[in-house]
C-alpha positions as semicolon CSV with decimal commas, in nm:
position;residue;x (nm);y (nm);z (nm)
1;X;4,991;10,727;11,604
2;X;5,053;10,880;11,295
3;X;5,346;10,803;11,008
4;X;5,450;11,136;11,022
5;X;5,459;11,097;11,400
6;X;5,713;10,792;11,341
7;X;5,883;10,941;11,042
8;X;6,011;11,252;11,258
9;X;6,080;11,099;11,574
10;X;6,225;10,692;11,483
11;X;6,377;10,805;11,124
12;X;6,709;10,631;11,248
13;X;6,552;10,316;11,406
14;X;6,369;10,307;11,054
15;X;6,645;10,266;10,886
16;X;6,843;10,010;11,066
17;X;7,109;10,272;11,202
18;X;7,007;10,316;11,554
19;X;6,854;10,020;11,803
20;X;6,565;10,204;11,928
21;X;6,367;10,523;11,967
22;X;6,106;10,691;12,241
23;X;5,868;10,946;12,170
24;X;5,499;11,066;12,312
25;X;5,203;11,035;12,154
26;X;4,946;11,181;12,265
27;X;4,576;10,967;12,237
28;X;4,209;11,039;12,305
29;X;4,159;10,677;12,367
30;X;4,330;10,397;12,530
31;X;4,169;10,135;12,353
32;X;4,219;10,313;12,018
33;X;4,569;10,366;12,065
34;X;4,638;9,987;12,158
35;X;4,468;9,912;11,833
36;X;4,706;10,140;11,635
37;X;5,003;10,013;11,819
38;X;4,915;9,618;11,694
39;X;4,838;9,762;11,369
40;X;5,192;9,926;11,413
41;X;5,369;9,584;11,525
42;X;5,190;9,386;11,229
43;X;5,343;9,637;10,999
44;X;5,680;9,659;11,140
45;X;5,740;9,352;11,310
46;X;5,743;9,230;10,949
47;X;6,063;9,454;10,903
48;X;6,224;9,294;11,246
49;X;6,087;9,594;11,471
50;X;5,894;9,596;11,762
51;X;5,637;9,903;11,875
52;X;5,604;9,903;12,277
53;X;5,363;10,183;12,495
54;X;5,608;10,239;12,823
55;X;5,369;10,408;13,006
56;X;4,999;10,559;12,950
57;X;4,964;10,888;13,160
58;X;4,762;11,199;13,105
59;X;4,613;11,145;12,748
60;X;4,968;11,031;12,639
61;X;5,149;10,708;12,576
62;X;5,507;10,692;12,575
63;X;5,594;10,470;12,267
64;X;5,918;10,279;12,237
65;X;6,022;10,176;11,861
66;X;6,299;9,923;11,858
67;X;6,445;9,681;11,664
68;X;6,506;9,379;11,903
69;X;6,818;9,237;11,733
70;X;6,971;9,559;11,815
71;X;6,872;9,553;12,199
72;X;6,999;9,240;12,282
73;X;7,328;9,329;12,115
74;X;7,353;9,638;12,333
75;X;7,242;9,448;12,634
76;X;7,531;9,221;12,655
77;X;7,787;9,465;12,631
78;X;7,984;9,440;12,943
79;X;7,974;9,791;13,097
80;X;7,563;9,808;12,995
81;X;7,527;9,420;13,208
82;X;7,692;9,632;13,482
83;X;7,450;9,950;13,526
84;X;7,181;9,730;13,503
85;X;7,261;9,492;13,769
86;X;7,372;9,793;13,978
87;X;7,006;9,923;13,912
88;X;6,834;9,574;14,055
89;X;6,746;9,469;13,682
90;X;6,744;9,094;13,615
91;X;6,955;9,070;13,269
92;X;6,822;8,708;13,158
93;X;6,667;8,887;12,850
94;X;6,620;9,217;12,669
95;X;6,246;9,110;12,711
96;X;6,291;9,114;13,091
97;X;6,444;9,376;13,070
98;X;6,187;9,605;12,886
99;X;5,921;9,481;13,135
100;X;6,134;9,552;13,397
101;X;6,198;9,924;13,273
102;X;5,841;9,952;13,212
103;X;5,806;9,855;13,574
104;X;6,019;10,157;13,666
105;X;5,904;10,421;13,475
106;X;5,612;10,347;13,646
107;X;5,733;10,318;13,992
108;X;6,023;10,605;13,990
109;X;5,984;10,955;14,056
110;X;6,237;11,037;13,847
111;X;6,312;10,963;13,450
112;X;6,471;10,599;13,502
113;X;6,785;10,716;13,309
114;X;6,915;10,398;13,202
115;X;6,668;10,431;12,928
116;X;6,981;10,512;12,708
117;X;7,088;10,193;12,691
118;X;6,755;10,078;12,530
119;X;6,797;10,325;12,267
120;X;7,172;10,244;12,207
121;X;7,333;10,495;12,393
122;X;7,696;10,416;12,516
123;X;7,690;10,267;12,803
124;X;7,970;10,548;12,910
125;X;7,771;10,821;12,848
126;X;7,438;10,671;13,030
127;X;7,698;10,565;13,321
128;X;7,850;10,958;13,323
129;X;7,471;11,102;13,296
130;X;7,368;10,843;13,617
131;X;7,664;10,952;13,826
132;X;7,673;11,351;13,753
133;X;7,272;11,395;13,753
134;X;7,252;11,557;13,406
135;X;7,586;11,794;13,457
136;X;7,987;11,762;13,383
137;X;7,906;11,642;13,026
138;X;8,153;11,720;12,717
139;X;7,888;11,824;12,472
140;X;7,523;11,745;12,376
141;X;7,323;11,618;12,056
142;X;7,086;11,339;12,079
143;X;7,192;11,236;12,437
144;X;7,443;11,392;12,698
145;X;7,809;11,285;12,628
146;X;8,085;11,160;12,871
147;X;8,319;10,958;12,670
148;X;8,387;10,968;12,288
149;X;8,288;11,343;12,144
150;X;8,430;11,275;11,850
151;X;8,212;10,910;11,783
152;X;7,932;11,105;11,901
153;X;7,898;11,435;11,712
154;X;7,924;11,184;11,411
155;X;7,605;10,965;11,455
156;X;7,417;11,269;11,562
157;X;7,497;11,417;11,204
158;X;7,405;11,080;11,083
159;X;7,109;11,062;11,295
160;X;7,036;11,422;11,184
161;X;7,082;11,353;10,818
162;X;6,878;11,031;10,823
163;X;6,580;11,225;10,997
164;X;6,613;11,500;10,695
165;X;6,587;11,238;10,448
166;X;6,303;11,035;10,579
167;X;6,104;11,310;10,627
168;X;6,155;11,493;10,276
169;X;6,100;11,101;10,118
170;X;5,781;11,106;10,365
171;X;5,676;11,436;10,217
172;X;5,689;11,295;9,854
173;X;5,478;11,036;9,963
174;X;5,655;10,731;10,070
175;X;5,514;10,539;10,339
176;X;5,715;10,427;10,656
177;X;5,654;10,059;10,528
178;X;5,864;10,137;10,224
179;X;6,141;10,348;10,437
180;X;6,162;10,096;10,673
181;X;6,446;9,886;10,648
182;X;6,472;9,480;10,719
183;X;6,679;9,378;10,960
């Protein structure tokens, strides 16, 4: 799992604005890339971040960045308790509940959607992309919108900005260590 990897696909989560990113990485060997994902959580953890594989299918692991903090926030907003109860997940903590979407990505056919609350999606617009299956949104960006449009478009042009300046600061050399902020 490469820095440039992270830089391009977690710049947000870097830098403290956003709780948590996905992306897929893809790995020759298992072992290897459990090695580079404790070498990962040694560097980051330092920074209050957390580096999770979801799933390991095909040659590819689906890596979850996330700043814990952040996810247990999100997870005890009201309308988020609610779509996870309705989806049989135990809300005791945002540890349990990682395992437990782990647990479903695994088992489900489909893309457990509710995956947008782990990456600190409104809890609106994961509720609006559950209910219509992907249609009837208001616009798109980072994630499918329902609700605010207006809250939206702005953190995906913060999101979007962020990303532009991580990766040009990555390009003059500095390392995700040093763009990463502590929180």
């Amino acid at each position: 799992m490469s820095e440039e990897m992270i830089v391009k696909h977690c710049s947000p989560t870097l830098a403290g604005m956003k709780t948590g990113n996905i992306f897929t990485c893809p790995y020759g060997d298992a072992a290897e890339m459990k090695n580079s994902v404790r070498r990962w959580n040694r560097l980051l953890g330092k920074k209050g971040l957390r580096v999770l594989p979801l799933k390991f299918q095909n040659g590819k692991a689906l890596i979850y960045i996330f700043r814990p903090n952040r996810l247990y926030s999100d997870l005890r907003h009201d309308a988020a308790c609610r779509i996870l109860r309705e989806l049989g997940y135990s809300i005791e903590t945002p540890e349990r509940c990682v395992l437990q979407l782990i647990k479903r990505l695994d088992e489900c056919k489909e893309f457990p959607h509710e995956i947008g609350l782990f990456l600190g999606y409104p809890p609106e617009d994961v509720r609006g992309f559950i209910k219509n299956g992907a249609s009837d949104f208001k616009c798109v960006g980072c994630w499918k919108v329902y609700g605010d449009v207006e809250a939206a478009r702005k953190l995906f042009t913060k999101y979007k900005k962020c990303t532009d300046i991580y990766s040009m600061q990555f390009a003059k050399g500095k390392s995700v260590d040093r763009l990463t902020v502590t929180g």
